[in-house]
C-alpha positions in Angstrom: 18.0 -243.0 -55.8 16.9 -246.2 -54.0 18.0 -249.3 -55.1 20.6 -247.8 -57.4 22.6 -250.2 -59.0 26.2 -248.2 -60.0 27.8 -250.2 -63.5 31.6 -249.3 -63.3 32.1 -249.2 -67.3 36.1 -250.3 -68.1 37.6 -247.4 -69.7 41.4 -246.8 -70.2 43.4 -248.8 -68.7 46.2 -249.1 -65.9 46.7 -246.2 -63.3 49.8 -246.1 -61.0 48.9 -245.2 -57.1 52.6 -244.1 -55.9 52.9 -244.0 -51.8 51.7 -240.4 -50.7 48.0 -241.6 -52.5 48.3 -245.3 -51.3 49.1 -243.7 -47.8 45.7 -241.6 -47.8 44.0 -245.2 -49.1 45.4 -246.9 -46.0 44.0 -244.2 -43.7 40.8 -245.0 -45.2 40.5 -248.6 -45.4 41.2 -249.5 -48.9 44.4 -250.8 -48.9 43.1 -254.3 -49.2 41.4 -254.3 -51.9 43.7 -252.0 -53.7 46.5 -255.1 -53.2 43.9 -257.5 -53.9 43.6 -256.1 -57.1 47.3 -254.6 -57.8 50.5 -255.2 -58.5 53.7 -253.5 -56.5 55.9 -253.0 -58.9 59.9 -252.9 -56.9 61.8 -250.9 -59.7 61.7 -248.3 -63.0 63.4 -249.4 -65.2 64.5 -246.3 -67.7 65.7 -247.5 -71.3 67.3 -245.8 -74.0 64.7 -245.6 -77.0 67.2 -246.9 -79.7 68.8 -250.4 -78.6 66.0 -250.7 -74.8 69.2 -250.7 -72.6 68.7 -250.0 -69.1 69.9 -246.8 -68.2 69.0 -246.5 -64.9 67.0 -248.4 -62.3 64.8 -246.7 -59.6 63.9 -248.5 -56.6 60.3 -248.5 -55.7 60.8 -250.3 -52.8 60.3 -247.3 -49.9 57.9 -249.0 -47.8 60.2 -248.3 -45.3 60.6 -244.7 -45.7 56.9 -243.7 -46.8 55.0 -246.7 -44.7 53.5 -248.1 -47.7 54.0 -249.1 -51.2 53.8 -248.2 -54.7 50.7 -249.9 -56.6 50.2 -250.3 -60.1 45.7 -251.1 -61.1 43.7 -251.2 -63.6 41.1 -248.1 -63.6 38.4 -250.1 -63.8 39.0 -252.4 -60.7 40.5 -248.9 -58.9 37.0 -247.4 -59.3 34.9 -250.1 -58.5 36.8 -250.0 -55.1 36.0 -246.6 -54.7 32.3 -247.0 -55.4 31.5 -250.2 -53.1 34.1 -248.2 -50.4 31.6 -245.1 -50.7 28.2 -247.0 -51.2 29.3 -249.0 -47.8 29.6 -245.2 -46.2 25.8 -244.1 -47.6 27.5 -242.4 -50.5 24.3 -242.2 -53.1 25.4 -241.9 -56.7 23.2 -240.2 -59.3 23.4 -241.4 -62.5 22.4 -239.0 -65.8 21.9 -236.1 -63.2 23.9 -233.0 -65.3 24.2 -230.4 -63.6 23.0 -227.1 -65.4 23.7 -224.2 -63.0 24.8 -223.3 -59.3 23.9 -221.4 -56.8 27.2 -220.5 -54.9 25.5 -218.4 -52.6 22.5 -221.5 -51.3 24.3 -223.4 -52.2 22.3 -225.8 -54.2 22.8 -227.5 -57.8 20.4 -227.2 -60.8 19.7 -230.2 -62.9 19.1 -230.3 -66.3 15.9 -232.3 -65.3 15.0 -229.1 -63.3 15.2 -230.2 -59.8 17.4 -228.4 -57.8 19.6 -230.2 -55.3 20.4 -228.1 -52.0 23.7 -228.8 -50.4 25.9 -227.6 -46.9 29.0 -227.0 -49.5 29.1 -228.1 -53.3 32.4 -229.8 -54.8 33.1 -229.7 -58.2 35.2 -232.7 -58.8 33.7 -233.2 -62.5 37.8 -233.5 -64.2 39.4 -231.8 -67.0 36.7 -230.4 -68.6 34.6 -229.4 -65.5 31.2 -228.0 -66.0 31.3 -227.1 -62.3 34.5 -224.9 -63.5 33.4 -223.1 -66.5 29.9 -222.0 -64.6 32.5 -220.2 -62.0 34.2 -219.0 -64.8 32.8 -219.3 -68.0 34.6 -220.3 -71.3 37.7 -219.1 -70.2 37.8 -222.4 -68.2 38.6 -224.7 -71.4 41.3 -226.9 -71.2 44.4 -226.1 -73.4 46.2 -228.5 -76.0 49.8 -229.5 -75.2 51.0 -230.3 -78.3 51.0 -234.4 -77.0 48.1 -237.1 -77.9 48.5 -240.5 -75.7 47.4 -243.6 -77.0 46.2 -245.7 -73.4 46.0 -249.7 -74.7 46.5 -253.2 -73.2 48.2 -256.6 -74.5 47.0 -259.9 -73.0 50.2 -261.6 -70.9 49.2 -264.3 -72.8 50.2 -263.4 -75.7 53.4 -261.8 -75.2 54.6 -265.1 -73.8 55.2 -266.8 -76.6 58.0 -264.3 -77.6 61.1 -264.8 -75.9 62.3 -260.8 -76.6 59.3 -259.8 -74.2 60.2 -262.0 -71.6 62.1 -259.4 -70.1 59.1 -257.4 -69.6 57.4 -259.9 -67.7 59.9 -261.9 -65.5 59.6 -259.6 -62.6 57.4 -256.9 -61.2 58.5 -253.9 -62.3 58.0 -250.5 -64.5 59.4 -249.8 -67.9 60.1 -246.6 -70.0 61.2 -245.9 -72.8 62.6 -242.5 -73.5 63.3 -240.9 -76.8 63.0 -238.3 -79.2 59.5 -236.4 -78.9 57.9 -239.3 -77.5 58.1 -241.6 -74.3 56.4 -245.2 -73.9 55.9 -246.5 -70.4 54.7 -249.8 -69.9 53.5 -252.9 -67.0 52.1 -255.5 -66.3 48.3 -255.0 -63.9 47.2 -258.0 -61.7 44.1 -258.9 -62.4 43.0 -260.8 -66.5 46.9 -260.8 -67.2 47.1 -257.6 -68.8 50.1 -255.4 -70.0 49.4 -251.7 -69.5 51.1 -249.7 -72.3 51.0 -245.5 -72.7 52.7 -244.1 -75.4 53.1 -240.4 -75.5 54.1 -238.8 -78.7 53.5 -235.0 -81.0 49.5 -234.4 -81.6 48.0 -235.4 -85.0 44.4 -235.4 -84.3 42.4 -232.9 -86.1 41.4 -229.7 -84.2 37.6 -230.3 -83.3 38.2 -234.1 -82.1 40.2 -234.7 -78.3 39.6 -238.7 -78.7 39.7 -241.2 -81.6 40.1 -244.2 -82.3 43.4 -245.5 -83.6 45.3 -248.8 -85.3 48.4 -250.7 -84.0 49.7 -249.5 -87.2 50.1 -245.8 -86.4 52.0 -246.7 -83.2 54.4 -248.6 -84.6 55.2 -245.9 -86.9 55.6 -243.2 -84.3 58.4 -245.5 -83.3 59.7 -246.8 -86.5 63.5 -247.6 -85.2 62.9 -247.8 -81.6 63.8 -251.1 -79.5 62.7 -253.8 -81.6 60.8 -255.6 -78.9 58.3 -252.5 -79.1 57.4 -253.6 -82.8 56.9 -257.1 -81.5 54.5 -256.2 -78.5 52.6 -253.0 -80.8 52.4 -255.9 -83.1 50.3 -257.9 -80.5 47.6 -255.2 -80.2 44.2 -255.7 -81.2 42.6 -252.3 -80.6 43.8 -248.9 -78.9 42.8 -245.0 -78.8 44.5 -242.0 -78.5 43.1 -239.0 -76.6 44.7 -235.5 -76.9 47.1 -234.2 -73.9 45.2 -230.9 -72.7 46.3 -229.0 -69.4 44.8 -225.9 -67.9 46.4 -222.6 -66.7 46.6 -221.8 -63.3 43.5 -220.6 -61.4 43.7 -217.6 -59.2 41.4 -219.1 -56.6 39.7 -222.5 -56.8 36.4 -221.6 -55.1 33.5 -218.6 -54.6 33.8 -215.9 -52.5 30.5 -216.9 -50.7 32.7 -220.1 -49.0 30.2 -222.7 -49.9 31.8 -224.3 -53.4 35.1 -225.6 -54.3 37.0 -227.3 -57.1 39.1 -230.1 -56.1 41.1 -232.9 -58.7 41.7 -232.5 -62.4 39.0 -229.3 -62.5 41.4 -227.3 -60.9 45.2 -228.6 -61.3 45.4 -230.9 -64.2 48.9 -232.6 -64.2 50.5 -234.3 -67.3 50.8 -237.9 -66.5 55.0 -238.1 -66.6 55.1 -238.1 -62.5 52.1 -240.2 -62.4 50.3 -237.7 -59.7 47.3 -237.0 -61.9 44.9 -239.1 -59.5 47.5 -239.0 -56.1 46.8 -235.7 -56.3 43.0 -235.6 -56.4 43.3 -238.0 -53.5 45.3 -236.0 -51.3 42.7 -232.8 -52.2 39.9 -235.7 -51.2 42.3 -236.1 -47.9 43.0 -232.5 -46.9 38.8 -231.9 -47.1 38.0 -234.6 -44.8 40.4 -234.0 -42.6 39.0 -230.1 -42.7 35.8 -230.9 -42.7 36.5 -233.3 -39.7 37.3 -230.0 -37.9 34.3 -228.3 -38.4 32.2 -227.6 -35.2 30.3 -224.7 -36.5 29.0 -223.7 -40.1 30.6 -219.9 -39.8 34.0 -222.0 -40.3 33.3 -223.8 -43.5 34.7 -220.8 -45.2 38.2 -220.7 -43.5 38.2 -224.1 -44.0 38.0 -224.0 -47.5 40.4 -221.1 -47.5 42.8 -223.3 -45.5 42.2 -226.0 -48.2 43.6 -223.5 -50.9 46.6 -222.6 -49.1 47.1 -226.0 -48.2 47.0 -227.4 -52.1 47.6 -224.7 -54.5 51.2 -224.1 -53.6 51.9 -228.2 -53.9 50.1 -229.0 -56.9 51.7 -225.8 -59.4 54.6 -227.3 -58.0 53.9 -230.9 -58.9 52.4 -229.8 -62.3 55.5 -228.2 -62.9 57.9 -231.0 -61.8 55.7 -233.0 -64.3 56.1 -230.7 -67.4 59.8 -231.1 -66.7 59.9 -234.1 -66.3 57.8 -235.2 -69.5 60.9 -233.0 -71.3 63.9 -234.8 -69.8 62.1 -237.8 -70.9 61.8 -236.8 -74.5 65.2 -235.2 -75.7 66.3 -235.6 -79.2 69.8 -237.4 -79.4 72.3 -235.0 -78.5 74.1 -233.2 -75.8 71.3 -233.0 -73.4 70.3 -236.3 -74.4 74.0 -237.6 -73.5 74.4 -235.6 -69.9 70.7 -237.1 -69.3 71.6 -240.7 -69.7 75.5 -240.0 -67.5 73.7 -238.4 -65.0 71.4 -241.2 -64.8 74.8 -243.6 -64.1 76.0 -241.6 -61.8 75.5 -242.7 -58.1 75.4 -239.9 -55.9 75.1 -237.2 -59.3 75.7 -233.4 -58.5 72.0 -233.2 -60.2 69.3 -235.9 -61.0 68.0 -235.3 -64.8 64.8 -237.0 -64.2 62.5 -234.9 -61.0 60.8 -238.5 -59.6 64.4 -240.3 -58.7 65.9 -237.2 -56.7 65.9 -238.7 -53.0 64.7 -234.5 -51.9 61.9 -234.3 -54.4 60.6 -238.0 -53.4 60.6 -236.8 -49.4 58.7 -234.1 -50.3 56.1 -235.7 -52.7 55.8 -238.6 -51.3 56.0 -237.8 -48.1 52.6 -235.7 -47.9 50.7 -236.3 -44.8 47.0 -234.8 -45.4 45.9 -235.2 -41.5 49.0 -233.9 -40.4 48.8 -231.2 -42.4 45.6 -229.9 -41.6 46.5 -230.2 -37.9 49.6 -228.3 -38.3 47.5 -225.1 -39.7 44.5 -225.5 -38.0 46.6 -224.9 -34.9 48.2 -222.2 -36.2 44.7 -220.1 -36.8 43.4 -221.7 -33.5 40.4 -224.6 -33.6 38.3 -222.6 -31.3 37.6 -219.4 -33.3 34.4 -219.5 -35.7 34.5 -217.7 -38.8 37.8 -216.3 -38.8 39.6 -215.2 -41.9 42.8 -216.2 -43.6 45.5 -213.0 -45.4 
């Protein structure tokens, strides 16, 4: 669509780009503008939910193990970084083009305006509630509730300053979270318009037919009537906010066609809850595993094993980070009690026998973090050797 001009609308609000993502950026060019635009937060500060004291600090600051840093952007300003980035490669976006049916075999995609759209390979990367995804599978392919609602909201910095209390959650660049019974508030501050990002995840009230809604200040401060007091003052500086409903998917069995020529890739085939902040890190290390693939490809009789080498290469990783989250989102939202209490000793415990929360155990950081797509890629594309066309993975 010639002369195309692509309005990134500002929905949600921040999103936190932890090092194996902001690695992948780097790789591709965008690491400038995504610290033009962000904030590097150097701690996580974890709170009790009852008086806010700091229970344990984690150190963000593992440039020097993982070669790059931990971000935190707003979505909107993340995006439009991704669209000039793409429109500067030839990408061409179409806008209002639904897709109404695929042909795995062509491949090709039908629009609802009836022109069909033929394609080398067809990626469904269409989110939660993929339409790519329930044409492979049908309605079996809805996303599931969770039992969770999040409301996603942001306070000017502005206006929190006049309030010595909040001070605290301004003075220096870091992450804050609250954790407590059945609910968990995480909250910081994003670079650009002097915003303060908050998420507060707490039990599901929404009515069954409606997965977003609009919501008051008011019903937030309820959910934590009797949490740390500064959290009524900064609720009580919010003008509007929304809460959508926490929905996951069950595991796929394979995330593409048997013909080789389509594939799922992000939230459409491995939606995380947010609690490890991987959601998007993980799309973009799909997004990195595929180019480096498809950077092998000499031949079209290997796109198949390619996109069987992307499965292998994914599926594995991302049960296991969904996982990780789950548990993490649970150790994060004990009810006062003796789990609660070996949670928070744990926590102040250097060296512990165990870590009670996943994303501060020094193994599981190595291996999340850590994540090199390109390597990756070359590691098992030399194991089914580079110069065999159209061979097939057990």
């Amino acid at each position: 669509m010639s002369g195309l001009t692509l309005n990134v609308v500002i929905v949600g609000a921040g999103i936190q780009i932890p090092p194996n993502a902001a690695r992948i950026l780097s790789q591709w060019g965008l690491l400038p503008a995504l610290a033009k635009h962000s904030k590097k937060p150097i701690a996580t500060h974890f709170r009790s939910w009852k008086s806010g004291q700091l229970l344990f600090a984690s150190d963000l600051r593992l440039k020097h193990r993982f070669g790059t840093d931990f971000y935190n952007i707003h979505r909107a300003d993340f995006h439009a970084d991704l669209v000039e980035a793409a429109e500067a490669l030839g990408v061409v976006f179409r806008l209002g083009a639904t897709v109404s049916h695929i042909d795995f075999h062509a491949p090709s995609v039908s629009l609802r305006s009836g022109e069909i759209v033929p394609a080398d390979v067809v990626i469904g990367a269409d989110g939660l509630n993929s339409a790519c995804k329930e044409i492979l599978l049908g309605p079996k392919a809805a996303p599931l509730p969770t039992g969770d609602l999040a409301y996603r909201l942001t306070v000017r910095e502005s206006d929190m300053r006049p309030h010595a209390d909040l001070h605290g959650l301004l003075d220096i660049d870091k992450t804050d979270c609250w954790m407590g019974p059945d609910a968990f508030l995480v909250g910081y501050l994003l670079k650009e318009d002097g915003l303060y990002n908050i998420a507060l995840i707490c039990p599901d009230t929404l009515p069954e037919a409606v997965d977003v809604a609009k919501a008051t200040p008011g019903e937030m401060q309820d959910v934590l009537r009797g949490w740390d007091p500064r959290l009524q003052t900064l609720l009580g500086l919010v003008e509007k906010t929304a809460k959508w409903r926490m929905l996951t998917s069950s595991e796929m069995e394979s995330w593409g066609h048997e013909a080789g020529k389509f594939v799922l890739m992000g939230d459409a085939c491995h939606a995380s809850l947010p609690y490890l902040a991987q959601g998007a890190a993980q799309a973009i290390e799909d997004a990195g595993v595929l180019a480096a693939l498809f950077a092998k490809i000499k031949h079209p009789s290997q796109l198949k094993p390619a996109l069987q080498l992307y499965e292998k290469l994914r599926k594995p990783r991302t049960s296991r980070i969904t996982q990780g989250s789950l548990d993490q989102g649970l150790a994060y939202m004990l009810h006062d009690g003796p789990e609660q209490r070996e949670r928070d000793r744990l926590l102040g415990v250097k060296g512990a026998e165990r870590y009670p929360i996943r994303s501060i155990d020094p193994g599981w950081q190595e291996w999340m973090l850590g994540f090199d797509p390109v390597a990756e890629v070359e590691r098992v594309w030399g194991e089914v050797g580079e110069g065999v066309n159209g061979f097939t993975l057990g």
